[in-house]
C-alpha positions as CSV (number, residue, x, y, z in Angstrom):
1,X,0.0,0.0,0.0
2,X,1.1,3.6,-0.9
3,X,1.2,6.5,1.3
4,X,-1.4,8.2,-1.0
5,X,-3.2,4.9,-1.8
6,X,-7.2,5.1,-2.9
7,X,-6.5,9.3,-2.6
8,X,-7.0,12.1,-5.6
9,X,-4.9,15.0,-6.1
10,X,-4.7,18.1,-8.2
11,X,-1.3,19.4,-8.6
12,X,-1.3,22.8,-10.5
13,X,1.7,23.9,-12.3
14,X,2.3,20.5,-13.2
15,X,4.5,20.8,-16.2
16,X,7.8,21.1,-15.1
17,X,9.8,21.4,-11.7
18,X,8.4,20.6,-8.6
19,X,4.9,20.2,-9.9
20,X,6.1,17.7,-12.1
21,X,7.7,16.2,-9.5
22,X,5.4,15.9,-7.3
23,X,2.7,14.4,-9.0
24,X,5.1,11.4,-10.1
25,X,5.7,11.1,-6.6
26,X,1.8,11.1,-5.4
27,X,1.5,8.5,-8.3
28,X,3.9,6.0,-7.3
29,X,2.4,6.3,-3.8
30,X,-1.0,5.6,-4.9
31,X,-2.5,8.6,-6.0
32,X,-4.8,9.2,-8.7
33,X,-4.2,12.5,-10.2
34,X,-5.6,15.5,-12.4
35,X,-2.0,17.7,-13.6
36,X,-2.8,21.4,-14.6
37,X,-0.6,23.6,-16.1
38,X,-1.0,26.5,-18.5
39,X,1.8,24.6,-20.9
40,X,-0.3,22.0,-22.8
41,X,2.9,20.2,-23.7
42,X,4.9,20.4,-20.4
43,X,1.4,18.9,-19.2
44,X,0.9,16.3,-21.3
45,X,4.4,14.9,-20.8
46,X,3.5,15.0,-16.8
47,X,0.8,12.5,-17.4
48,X,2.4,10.5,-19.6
49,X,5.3,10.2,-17.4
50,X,2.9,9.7,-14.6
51,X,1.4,6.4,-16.6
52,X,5.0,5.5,-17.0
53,X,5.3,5.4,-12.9
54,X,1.6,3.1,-12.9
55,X,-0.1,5.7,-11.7
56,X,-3.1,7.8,-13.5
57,X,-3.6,11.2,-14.6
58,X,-5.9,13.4,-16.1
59,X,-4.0,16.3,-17.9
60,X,-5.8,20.0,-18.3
61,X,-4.3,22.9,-19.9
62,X,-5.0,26.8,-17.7
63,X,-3.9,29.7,-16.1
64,X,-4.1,28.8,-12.2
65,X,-4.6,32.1,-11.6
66,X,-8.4,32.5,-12.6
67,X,-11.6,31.4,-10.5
68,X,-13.2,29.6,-14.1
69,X,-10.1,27.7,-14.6
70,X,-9.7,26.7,-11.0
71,X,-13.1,25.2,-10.6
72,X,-12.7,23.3,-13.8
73,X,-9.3,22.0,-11.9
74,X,-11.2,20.9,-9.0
75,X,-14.7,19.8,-11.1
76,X,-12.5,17.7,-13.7
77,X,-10.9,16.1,-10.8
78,X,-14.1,15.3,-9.1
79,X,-16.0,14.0,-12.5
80,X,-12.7,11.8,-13.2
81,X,-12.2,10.5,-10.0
82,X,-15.4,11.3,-8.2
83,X,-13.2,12.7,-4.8
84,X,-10.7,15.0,-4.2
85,X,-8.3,14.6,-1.0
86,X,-5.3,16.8,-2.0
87,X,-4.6,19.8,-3.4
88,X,-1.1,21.1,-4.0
89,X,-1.1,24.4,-5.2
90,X,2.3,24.7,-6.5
91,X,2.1,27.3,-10.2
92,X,4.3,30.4,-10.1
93,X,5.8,32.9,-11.6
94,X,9.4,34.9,-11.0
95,X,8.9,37.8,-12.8
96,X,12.6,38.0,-13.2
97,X,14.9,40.6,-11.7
98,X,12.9,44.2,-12.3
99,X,14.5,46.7,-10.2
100,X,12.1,47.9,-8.2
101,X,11.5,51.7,-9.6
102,X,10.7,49.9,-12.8
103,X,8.4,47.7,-12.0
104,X,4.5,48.7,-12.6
105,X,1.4,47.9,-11.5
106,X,0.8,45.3,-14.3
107,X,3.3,43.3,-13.5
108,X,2.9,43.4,-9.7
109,X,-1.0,42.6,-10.5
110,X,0.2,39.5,-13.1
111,X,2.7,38.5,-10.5
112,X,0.1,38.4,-7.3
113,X,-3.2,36.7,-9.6
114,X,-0.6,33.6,-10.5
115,X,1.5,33.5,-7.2
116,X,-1.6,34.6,-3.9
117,X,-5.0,34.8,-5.7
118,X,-4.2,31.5,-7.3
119,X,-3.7,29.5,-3.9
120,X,-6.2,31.5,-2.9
121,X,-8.8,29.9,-5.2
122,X,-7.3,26.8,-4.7
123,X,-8.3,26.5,-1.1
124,X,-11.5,27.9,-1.7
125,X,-12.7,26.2,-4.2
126,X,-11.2,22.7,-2.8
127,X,-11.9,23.6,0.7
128,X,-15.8,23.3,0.1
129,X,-15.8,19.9,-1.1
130,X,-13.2,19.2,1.3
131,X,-15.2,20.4,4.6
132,X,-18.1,18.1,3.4
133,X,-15.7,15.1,4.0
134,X,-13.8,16.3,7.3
135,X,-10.9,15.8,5.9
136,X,-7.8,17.1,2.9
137,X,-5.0,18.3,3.0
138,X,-4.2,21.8,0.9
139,X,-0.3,22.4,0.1
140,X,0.8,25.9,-1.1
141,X,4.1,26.7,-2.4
142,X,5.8,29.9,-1.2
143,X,9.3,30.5,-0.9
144,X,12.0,31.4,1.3
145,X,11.6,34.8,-0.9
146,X,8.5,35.2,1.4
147,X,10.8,34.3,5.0
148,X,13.5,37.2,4.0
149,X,14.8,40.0,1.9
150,X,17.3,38.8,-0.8
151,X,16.1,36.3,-2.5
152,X,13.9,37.8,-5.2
153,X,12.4,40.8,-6.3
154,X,10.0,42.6,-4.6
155,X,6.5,41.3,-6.2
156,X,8.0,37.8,-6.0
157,X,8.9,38.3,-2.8
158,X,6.2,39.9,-1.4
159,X,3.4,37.4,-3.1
160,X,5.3,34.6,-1.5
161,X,5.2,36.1,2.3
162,X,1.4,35.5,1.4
163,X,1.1,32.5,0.5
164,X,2.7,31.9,4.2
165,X,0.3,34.2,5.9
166,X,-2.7,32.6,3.6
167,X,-1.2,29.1,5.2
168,X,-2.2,30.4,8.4
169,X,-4.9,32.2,8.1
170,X,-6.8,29.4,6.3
171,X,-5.9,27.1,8.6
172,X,-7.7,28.9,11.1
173,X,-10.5,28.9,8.8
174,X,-11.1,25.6,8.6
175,X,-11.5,25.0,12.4
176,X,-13.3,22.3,13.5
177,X,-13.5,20.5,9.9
178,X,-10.2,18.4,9.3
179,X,-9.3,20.7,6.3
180,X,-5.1,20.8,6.9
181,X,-3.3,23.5,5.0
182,X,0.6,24.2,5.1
183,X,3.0,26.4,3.1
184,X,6.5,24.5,1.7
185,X,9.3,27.4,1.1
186,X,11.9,26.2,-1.6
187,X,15.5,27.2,-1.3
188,X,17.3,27.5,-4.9
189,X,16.2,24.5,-6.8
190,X,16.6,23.7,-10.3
191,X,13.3,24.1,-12.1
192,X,12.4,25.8,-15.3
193,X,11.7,29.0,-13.6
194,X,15.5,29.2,-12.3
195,X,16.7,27.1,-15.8
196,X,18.2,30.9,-16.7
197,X,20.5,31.1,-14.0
198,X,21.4,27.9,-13.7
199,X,22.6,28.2,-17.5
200,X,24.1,31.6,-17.2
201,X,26.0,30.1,-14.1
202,X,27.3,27.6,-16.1
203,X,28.3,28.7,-19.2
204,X,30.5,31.6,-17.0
205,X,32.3,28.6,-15.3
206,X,31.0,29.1,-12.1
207,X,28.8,25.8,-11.3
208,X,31.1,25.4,-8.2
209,X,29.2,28.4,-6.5
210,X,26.0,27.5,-7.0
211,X,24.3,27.4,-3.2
212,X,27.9,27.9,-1.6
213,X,25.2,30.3,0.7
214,X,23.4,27.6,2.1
215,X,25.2,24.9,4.7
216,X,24.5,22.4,2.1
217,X,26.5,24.1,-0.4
218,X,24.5,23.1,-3.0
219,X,21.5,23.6,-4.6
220,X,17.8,21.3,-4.1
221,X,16.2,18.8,-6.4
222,X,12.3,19.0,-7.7
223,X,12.3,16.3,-5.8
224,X,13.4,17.2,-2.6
225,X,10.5,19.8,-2.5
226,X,8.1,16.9,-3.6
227,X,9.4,15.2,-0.9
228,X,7.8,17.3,1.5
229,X,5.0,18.0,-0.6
230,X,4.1,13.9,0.1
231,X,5.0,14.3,3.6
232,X,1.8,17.0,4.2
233,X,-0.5,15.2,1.8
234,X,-0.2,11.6,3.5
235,X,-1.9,10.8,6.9
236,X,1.8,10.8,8.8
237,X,1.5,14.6,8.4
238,X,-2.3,14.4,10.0
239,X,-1.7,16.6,13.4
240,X,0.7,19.4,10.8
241,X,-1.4,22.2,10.2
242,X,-0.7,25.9,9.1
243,X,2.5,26.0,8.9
244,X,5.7,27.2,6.3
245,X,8.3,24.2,6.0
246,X,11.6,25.2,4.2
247,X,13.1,23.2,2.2
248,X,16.8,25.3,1.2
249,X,19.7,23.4,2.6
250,X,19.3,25.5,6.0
251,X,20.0,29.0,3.9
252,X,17.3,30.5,5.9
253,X,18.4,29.1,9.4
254,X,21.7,30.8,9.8
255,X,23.1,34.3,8.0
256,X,24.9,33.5,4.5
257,X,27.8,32.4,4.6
258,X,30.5,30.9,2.0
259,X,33.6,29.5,4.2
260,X,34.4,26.1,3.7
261,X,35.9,23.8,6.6
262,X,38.1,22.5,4.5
């Protein structure tokens, strides 16, 4: 038996990365799954990897950011699978390095609908089937962008602090019904979102510094983050509620640092 065995999950930014990730990782522990991504091929190759791992997925192509689009998450999930236990609301976006006089209120507004109304929706919209079951488990993504300054911009950073707070807050929400819902904060992991800097890293030579800030000294794995992300959805992870778990090789525990012991 799996961890997520006889359980259905929507995983949204599903494409690539840690969505990707994760839902191979819910499927080889039993999960049935519905993939979302606004890529329609990154998508598609999800679920086919998915049936690769034995496990089943329906694939849907949107912007995670829209209440339409969301439902149709949740209600294709439902129709497919006819329950939903777990949603892990994991698409993003960066929005890249704007320095901050620069930046505009479109791109703040783009940057907040994807990264905080998005989650939003997701716990909403999963939350009311969810409270009529007493019982799921709702998994945002944030960032250690949202813990501290430093690492992103300021409309990254800033949706990402609340997703945290929206952890919380919905957590208290849902009192009394079983509905758990927790925040996981990424370090520097390569996904396609940081496949830019990873690549400008390396073609300057410089792979040996990637995450020489973090005690690690290195950086994460997809899935390393999915890791988690199973943690919070299985039933070992039961009495974990409202809280922002990160997952960055201890950057955020300690002040940066680059000396080696060595």
């Amino acid at each position: 038996m799996g961890r997520l065995e006889g359980k259905v999950a929507v995983v949204t930014g599903a494409g690539s990365g840690i969505g990707r990730a994760t839902s191979i990782m819910f499927a080889r522990e039993g999960a049935r799954l519905l993939v979302a991504d606004h890529n329609a091929d990154g998508v598609k190759e999800t679920a086919a990897l998915v049936a690769q791992a034995g496990g089943t997925a329906q694939a849907m192509v949107g912007d995670a950011g829209h209440e339409a689009t969301v439902k149709g998450f949740i209600d294709g999930a439902l129709a497919a699978f006819g329950a939903l236990d777990i949603v892990h609301a994991n698409a993003g976006v960066s929005g890249g390095r704007v320095p901050i006089f620069e930046q505009t209120e479109d791109y703040w507004r783009q940057i907040l609908q994807i990264n905080l109304i998005g989650p939003f929706l997701a716990i909403k919209l999963a939350g009311m089937h969810m409270v009529e079951q007493r019982r799921g488990s709702i998994i945002l993504t944030s960032s250690v962008a949202g813990l501290a300054a430093n690492a992103g911009a300021a409309a990254y950073s800033a949706s990402k602090a609340g997703v945290i707070s929206l952890a919380q807050t919905a957590a208290a929400a849902f009192l009394g019904t079983g509905v758990r819902v927790n925040a996981i904060c990424p370090g520097l992991i390569e996904t396609g979102m940081t496949k830019a800097f990873f690549d400008s890293v390396r073609e300057a030579g410089k792979e040996h510094k990637i995450g020489q800030l973090n005690p690690l000294q290195r950086a994460g794995r997809p899935e390393e983050v999915a890791a988690m992300a199973l943690f919070l959805a299985s039933d070992e992870g039961s009495y974990v509620n409202g809280q922002a778990f990160a997952v960055d090789g201890g950057l955020s525990s300690s002040l940066p640092f680059s000396r080696s012991l060595r």
